[in-house]
N, C-alpha and C positions, 0 to 999 in steps of 0.2 A: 504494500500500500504506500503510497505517496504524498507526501500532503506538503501545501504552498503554503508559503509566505510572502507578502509586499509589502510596500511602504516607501515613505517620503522622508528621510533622514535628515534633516540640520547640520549644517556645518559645523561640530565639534557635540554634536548629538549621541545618542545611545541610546537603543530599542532593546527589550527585554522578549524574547521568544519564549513561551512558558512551556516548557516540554513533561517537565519532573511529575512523578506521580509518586503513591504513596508506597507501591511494592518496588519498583524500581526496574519490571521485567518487559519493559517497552526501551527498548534503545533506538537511535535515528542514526542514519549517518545521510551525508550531504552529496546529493548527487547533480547537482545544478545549483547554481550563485554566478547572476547578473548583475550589471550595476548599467543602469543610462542615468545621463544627466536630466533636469526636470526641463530645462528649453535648450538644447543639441543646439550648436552650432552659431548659438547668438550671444552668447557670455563666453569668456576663456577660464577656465578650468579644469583645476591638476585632482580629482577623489582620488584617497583610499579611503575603501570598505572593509574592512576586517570583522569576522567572526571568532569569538573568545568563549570559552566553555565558562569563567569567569568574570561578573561585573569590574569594567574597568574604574578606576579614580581618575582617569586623565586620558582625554583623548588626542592621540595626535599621529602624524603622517608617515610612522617611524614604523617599518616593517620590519620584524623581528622571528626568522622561521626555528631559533633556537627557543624561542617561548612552549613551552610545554602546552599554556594554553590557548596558543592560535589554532582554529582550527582552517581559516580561510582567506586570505585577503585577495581585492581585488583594486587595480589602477584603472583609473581612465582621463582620458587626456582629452583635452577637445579646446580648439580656438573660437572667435568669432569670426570665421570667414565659410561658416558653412558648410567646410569638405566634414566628411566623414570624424570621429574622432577616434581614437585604437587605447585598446584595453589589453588586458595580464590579467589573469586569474586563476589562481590556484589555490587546488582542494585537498585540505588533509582526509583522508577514506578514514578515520577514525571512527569508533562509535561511542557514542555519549547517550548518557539515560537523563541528563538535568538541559534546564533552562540553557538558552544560550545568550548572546548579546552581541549584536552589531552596531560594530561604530563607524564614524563617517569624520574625516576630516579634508575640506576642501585648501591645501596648500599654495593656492596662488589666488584666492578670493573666499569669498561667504556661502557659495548657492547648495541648495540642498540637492541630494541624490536622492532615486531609486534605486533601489535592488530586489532583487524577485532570489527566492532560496528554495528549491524541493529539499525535500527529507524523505529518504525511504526507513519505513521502519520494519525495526526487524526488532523480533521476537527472541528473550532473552532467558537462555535455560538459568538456573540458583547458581552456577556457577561464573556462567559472562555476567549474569547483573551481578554478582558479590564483585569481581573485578574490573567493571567498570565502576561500579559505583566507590570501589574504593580510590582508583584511578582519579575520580573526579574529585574527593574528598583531599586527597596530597594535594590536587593543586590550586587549593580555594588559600589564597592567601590568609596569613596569622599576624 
């Protein structure tokens, strides 16, 4: 099974994906993550999008694939002159059973983005939920 998400992100924004349930035997992992600007081609702007297993404190343009809890980010570039504008995106195939959070920082202006994310979910024997979830638990900051 499959299921979407979208939205309109803020530049130095942060959306809450609510995945978590109370047994913990529903895992997702991410098999699509888009990002378009909200008006293409008639503002100049640099997004990253990043998905984080973790609520962030601080948003910003700095990709980091040594982060345990990135699970996603994505760039898009795009000027005011109309041509097309060219994106990077990459997916960690990881599976998470908790909430996620996509952040958005536009580094050469203000304007918010879209991003569209499936989630396939997969079904988690006592075993992958106890180590996912304990997975998840290391990496919630103390």
């Amino acid at each position: 099974m499959i299921k979407t998400f979208r939205g309109l992100i803020a530049d130095g924004g942060q959306d809450t994906i609510v995945l978590h349930t109370n047994n913990g035997s529903t895992g997702y992992r991410i098999v699509k993550f888009e990002i378009l600007p909200r008006v293409p081609g008639t503002v100049s702007q640099e997004d990253i999008v990043k998905i984080y297993t973790v609520q962030q404190t601080s948003i910003d343009g700095v990709i980091d694939f040594s982060d345990d809890t990135l699970l996603a980010a994505a760039f898009y570039s795009d000027g005011a002159d109309n041509y097309p504008g060219e994106s990077v995106i990459i997916v960690d195939g990881m599976v998470f059973n908790q909430d996620i959070y996509v952040t958005h920082a536009d580094v050469v202006g203000t304007d918010p983005c879209n991003y569209y994310i499936e989630l396939e979910q997969v079904k988690l024997d006592l075993n992958e939920n106890t180590v996912t979830t304990l997975k998840n638990l290391r990496t919630i900051p103390h």
